[in-house]
C-alpha positions as CSV (number, residue, x, y, z in Angstrom):
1,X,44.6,188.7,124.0
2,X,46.9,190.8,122.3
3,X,48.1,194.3,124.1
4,X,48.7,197.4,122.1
5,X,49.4,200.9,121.9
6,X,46.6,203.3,121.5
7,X,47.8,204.6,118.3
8,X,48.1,200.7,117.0
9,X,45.5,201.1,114.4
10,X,43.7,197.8,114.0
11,X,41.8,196.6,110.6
12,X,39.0,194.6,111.9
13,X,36.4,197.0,113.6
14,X,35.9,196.5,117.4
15,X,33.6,197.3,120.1
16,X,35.7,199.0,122.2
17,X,35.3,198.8,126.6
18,X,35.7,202.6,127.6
19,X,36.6,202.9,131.6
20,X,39.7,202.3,133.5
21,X,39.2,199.4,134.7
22,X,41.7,199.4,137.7
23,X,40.3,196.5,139.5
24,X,38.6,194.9,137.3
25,X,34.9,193.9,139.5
26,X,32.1,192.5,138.1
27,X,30.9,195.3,137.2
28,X,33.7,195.8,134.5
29,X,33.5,192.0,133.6
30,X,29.8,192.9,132.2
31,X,31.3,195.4,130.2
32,X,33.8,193.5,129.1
33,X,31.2,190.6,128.0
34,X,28.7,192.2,126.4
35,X,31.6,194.0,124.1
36,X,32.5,190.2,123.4
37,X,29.2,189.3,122.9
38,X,28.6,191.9,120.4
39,X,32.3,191.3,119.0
40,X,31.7,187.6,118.3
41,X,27.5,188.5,116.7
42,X,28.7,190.9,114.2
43,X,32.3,189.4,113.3
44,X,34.2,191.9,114.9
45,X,36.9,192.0,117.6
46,X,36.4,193.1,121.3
47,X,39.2,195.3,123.0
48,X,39.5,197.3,126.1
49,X,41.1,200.4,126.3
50,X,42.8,201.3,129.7
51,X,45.4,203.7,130.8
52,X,49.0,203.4,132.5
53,X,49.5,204.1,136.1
54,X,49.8,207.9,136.5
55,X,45.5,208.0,135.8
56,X,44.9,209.5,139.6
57,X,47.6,211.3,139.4
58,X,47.0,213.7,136.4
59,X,43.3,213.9,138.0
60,X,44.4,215.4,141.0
61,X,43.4,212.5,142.9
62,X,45.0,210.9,145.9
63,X,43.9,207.2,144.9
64,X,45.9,204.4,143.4
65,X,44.7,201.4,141.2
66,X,43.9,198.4,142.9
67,X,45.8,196.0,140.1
68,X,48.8,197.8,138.1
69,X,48.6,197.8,134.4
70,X,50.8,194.9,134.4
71,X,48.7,192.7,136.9
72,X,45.7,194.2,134.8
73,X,47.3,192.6,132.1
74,X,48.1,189.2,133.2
75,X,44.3,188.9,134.6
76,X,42.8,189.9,131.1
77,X,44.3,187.0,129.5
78,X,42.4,184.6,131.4
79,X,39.0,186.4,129.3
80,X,38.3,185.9,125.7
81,X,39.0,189.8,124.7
82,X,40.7,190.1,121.7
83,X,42.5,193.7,122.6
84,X,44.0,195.6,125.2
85,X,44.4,199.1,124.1
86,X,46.9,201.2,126.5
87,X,47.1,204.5,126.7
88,X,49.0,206.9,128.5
89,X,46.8,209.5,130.4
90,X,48.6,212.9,130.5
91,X,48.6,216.5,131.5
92,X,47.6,217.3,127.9
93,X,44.9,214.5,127.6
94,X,43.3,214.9,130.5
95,X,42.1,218.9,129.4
96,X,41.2,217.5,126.4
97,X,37.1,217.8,125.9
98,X,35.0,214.6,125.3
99,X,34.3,215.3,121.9
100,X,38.2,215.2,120.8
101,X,38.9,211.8,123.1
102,X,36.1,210.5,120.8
103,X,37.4,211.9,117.6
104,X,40.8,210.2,118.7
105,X,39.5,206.8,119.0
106,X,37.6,207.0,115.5
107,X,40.7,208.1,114.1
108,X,43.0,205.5,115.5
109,X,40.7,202.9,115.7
110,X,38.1,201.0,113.4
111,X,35.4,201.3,115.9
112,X,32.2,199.8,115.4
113,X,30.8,200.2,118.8
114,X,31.9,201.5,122.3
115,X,30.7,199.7,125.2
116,X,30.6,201.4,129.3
117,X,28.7,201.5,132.2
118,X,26.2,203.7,133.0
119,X,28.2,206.6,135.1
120,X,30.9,206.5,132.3
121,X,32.2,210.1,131.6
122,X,34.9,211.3,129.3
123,X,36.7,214.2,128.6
124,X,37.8,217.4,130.6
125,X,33.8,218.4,130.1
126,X,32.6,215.0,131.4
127,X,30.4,213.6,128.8
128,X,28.4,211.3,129.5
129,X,25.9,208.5,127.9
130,X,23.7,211.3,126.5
131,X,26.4,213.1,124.9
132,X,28.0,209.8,123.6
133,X,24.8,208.2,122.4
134,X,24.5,211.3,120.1
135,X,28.1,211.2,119.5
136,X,27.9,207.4,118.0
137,X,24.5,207.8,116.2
138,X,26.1,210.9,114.0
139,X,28.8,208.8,113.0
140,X,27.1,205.4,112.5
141,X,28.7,203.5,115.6
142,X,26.7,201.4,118.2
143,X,27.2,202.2,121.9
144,X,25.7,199.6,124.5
145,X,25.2,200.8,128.3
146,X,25.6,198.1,130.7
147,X,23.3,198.0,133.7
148,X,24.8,198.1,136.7
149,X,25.4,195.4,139.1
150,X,25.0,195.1,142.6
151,X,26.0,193.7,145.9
152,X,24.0,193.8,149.0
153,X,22.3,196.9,147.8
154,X,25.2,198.4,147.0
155,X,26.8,199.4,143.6
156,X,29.7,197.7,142.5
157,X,32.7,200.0,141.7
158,X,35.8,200.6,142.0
159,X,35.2,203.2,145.1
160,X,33.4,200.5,146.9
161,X,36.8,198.1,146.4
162,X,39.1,199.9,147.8
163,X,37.1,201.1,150.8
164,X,36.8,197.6,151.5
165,X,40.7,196.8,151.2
166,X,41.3,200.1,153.2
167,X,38.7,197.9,156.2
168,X,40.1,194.8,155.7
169,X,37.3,193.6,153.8
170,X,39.2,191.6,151.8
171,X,37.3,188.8,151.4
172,X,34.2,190.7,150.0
173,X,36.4,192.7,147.5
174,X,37.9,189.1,146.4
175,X,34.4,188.0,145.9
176,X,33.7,191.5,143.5
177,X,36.7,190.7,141.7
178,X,38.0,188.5,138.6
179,X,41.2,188.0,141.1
180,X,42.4,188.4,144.6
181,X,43.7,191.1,145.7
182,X,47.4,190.3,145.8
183,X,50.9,192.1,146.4
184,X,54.1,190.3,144.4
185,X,57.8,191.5,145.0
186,X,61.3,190.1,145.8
187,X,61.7,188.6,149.2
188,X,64.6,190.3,151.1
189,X,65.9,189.6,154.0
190,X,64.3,190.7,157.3
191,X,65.5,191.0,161.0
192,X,65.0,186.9,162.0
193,X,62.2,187.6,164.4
194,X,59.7,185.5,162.8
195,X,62.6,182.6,162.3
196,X,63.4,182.8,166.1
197,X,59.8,182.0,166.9
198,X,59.8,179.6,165.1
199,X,57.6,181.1,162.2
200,X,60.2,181.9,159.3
201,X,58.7,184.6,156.9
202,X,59.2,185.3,153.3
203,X,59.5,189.6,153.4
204,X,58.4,191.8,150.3
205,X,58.1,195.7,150.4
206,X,54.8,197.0,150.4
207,X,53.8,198.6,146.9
208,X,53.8,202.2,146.8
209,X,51.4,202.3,143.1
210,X,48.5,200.4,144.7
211,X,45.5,200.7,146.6
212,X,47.1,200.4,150.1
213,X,45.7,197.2,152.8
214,X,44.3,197.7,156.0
215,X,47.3,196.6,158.4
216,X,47.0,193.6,160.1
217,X,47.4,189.7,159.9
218,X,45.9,187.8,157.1
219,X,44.9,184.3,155.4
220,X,46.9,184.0,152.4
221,X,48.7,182.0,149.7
222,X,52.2,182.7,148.5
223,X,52.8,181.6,144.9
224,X,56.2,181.3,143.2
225,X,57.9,178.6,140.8
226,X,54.1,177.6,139.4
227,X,53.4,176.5,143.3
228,X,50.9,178.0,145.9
229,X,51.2,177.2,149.7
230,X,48.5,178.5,152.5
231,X,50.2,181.1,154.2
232,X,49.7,183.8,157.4
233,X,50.7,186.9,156.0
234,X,51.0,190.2,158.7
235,X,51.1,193.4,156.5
236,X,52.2,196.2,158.5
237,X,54.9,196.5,161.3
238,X,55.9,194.9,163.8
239,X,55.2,196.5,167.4
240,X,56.2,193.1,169.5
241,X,59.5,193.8,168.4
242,X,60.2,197.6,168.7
243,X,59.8,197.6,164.5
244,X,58.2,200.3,162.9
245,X,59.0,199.2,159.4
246,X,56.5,198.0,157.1
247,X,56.5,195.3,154.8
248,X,54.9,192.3,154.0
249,X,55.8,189.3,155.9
250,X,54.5,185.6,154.9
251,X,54.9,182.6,156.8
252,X,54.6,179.9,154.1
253,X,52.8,176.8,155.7
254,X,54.7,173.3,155.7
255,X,57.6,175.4,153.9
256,X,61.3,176.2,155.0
257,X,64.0,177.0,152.0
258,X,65.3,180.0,151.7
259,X,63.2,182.9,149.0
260,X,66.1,185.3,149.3
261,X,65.9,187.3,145.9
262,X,63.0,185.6,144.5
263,X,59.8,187.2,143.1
264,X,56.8,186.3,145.1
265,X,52.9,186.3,144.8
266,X,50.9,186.8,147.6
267,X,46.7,186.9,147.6
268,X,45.0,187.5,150.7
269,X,42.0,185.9,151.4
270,X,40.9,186.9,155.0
271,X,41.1,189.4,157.4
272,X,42.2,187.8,160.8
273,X,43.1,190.6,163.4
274,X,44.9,193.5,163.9
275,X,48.3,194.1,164.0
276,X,49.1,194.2,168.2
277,X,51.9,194.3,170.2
278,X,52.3,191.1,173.1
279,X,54.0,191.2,176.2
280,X,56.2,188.3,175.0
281,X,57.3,186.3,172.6
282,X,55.6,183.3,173.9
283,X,52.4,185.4,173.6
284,X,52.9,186.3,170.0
285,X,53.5,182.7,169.2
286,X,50.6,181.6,170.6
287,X,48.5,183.5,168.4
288,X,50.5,182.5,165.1
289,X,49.8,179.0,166.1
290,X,45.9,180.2,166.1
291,X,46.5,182.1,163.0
292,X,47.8,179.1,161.1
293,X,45.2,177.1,162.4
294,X,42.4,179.5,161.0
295,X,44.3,179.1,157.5
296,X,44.2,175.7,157.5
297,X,40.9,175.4,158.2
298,X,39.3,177.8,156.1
299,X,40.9,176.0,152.8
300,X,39.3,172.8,153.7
């Protein structure tokens, strides 16, 4: 998969993925397919177009993306797609009307057919399928609606993703998803308490540009140096010890050299329990011990 700019005018024609595309669920993966599908029966290319970070943001909107463009991008390339189209969504696009987003993709693109879900609008005006079934029959170019998909009765979508990260269902959202849900950074050096106990943890600061986690203690596996190890990971503070900071802290099973300064991967797998505050130590480290034990045994 090759990533470009928007105005990156391609020769081959495409069918084009229009959405976001910010967590990438199954519903966007039978988007993304039948554009491939379509691609690969008419000798074209497939490519997804996508925006930068600051999407909610020029909406008005108080919600962040569960992957950032760069995770986006990394996940992608485990799919056949040919193209990943990136364009910045500003002030100025996001007035412009649905008929001149569309004009702008016929003009810097050789599209042969867009693909989106059902719900899919564009525009400042919100067009939707009707408008942009009429849109592509005036100018010659297929557009495929994708059915929805579903999950326990329930629609999959971004909305419903996040609502269960905000819960702690992270385990359902995993299973909605092409990848965990996951938080990277550089491990920096906490206050010890963890290594006192006993429990040394690798520390990374909690994103600010992503769908935030329900607090609380969680199955995991930290990643670096192309290795994974079953972790606990506690996202939140730390009340035991008076700390009111918040970061991620992993302890990294049957691990003990030092992270300091390296970039680390962690996807959570399971909600365990809140974050609570013990009466001692002794108490807290008793229910690590539990929590380690749960992690063991659920990657059996």
């Amino acid at each position: 998969m090759k990533k470009i700019n928007f105005d990156a005018k391609l020769n081959k024609p495409i069918y084009l993925c229009l959405g976001y595309f910010d967590c990438l669920h199954s519903g966007h993966l039978a988007i993304i397919n039948a554009a491939i599908k379509r691609a690969k029966e008419t000798g074209s290319k497939s490519a997804l177009l996508t925006y930068s970070d600051n999407f909610f943001i020029a909406l008005g909107r108080a919600d962040k993306p569960v992957f950032t463009l760069q995770e986006r991008t990394g996940i992608l390339k485990s799919l056949p797609l040919d193209y990943l189209i990136v364009r910045n969504f500003d002030e100025d696009f996001r007035k412009d009307y649905g008929f001149y987003f569309l004009n702008g993709l016929l003009r810097c693109q050789n599209i042969a057919g867009f693909v989106s879900g059902t719900d899919y609008r564009c525009g400042s005006d919100g067009c939707g399928a009707d408008y942009i079934r009429t849109y592509a029959n005036k100018h010659k170019i297929e557009y495929v609606i994708v059915d929805d998909v579903f999950s326990d009765g329930e629609k999959v979508s971004s909305t419903l993703i996040r609502n269960l990260l905000a819960d702690g269902g992270v385990e359902r959202a995993n299973s909605l998803m092409l990848a965990p849900f996951f938080i990277s950074g550089k491990v920096e050096k906490g206050r010890g308490d963890g290594h006192k106990l006993g429990f040394p943890t690798a520390n990374i600061k909690l994103p600010e540009n992503k769908t935030p986690l329900k607090f609380g203690v969680y199955i995991a596996k930290t990643k670096f140096d192309g290795k994974e190890y079953v972790s606990v990971a506690n996202v939140g503070d730390k009340p035991t010890f008076a700390d009111g900071s918040t970061s991620v802290e992993a302890h990294i099973l049957n691990f003990d050299d030092n992270l300091y300064g390296q970039r680390i991967k962690v996807d959570f797998y399971k909600y365990l329990r809140e974050v609570s505050k013990f009466g001692t130590a002794d108490e807290l480290a008793e229910i690590i011990r539990n929590d380690i034990k749960s992690a063991e045994e659920y990657f059996i």
